[in-house]
C-alpha positions in Angstrom: 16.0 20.5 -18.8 17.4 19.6 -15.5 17.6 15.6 -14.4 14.4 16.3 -11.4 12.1 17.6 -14.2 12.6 15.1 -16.1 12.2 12.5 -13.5 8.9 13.9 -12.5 7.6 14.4 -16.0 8.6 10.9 -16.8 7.0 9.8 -13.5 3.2 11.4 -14.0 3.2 10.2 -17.7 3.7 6.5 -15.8 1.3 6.9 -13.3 -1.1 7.4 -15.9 -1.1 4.9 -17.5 -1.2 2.6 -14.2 2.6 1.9 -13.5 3.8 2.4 -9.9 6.4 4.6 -10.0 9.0 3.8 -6.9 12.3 6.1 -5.7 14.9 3.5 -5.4 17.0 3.6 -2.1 19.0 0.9 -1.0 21.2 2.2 2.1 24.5 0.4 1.8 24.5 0.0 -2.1 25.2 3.2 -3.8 25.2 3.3 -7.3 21.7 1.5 -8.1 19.0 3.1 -10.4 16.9 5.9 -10.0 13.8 4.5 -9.9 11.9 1.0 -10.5 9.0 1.3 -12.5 6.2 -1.8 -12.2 4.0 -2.0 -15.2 0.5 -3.0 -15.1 1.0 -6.3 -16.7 4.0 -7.5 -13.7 6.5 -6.2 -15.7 9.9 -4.4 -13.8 12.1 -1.8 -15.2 15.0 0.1 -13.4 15.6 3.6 -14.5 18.7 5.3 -14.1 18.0 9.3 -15.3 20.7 11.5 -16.0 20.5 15.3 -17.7 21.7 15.9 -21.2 25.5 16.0 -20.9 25.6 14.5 -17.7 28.2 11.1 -16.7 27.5 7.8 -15.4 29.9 6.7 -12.7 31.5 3.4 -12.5 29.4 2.0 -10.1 26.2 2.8 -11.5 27.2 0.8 -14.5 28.4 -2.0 -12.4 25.1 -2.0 -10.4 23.4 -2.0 -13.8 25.4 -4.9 -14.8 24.7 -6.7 -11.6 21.1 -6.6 -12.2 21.3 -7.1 -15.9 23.1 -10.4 -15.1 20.1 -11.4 -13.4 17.9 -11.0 -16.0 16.5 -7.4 -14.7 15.8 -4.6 -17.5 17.5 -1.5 -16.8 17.1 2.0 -18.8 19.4 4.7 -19.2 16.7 8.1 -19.8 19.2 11.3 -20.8 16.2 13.4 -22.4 12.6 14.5 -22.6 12.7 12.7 -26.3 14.2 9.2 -24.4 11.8 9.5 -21.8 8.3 9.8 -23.8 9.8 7.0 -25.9 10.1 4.8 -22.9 6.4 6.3 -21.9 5.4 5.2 -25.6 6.8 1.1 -25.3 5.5 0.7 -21.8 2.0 1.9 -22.9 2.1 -0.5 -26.3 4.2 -3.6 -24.2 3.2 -3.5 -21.0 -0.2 -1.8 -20.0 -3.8 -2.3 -21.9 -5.4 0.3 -23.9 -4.2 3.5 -23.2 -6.2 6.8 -22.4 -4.5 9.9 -23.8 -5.1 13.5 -22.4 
């Protein structure tokens, strides 16, 4: 599965369960996260996705450092299994009871 499917799988399963689901851009600062994910309950989570196989370049790990440093949470998703895993502990951590399709 390529690295856009699972992006947007990953991103309707958050939208469901109330997350706002953002495409992270910063002009000027290459290398930061894919997306920033803000659960219902305040909580923020930067997502860097990559495809089975794929590499993470130097830079993305030393903007995931930065922002670990400052006591950010940042996600590495590689699969479909990774994702819905991340689906599953923001729907038990962060959002209230959750409505399954």
């Amino acid at each position: 599965m390529l690295e856009k499917d699972i992006e947007k799988r990953l991103g309707e399963q958050l939208v469901r369960l109330g997350c706002l689901y953002y495409k992270f851009v910063s002009p000027g600062q290459r290398g930061v996260p894919d997306r920033i994910v803000v659960c219902p309950d305040g909580t923020v989570v930067f997502v860097e996705l990559k495809r089975p196989g794929g590499h993470l370049a130097t830079l993305q790990s030393v903007q995931q450092a930065r922002l670990r440093r400052r006591g950010q949470r940042v996600e590495e998703i590689w699969t479909v299994r990774e994702a819905a895993a991340f689906v599953d502990r923001v729907a038990r951590l962060h959002c209230g009871p959750v409505k399954r399709e």
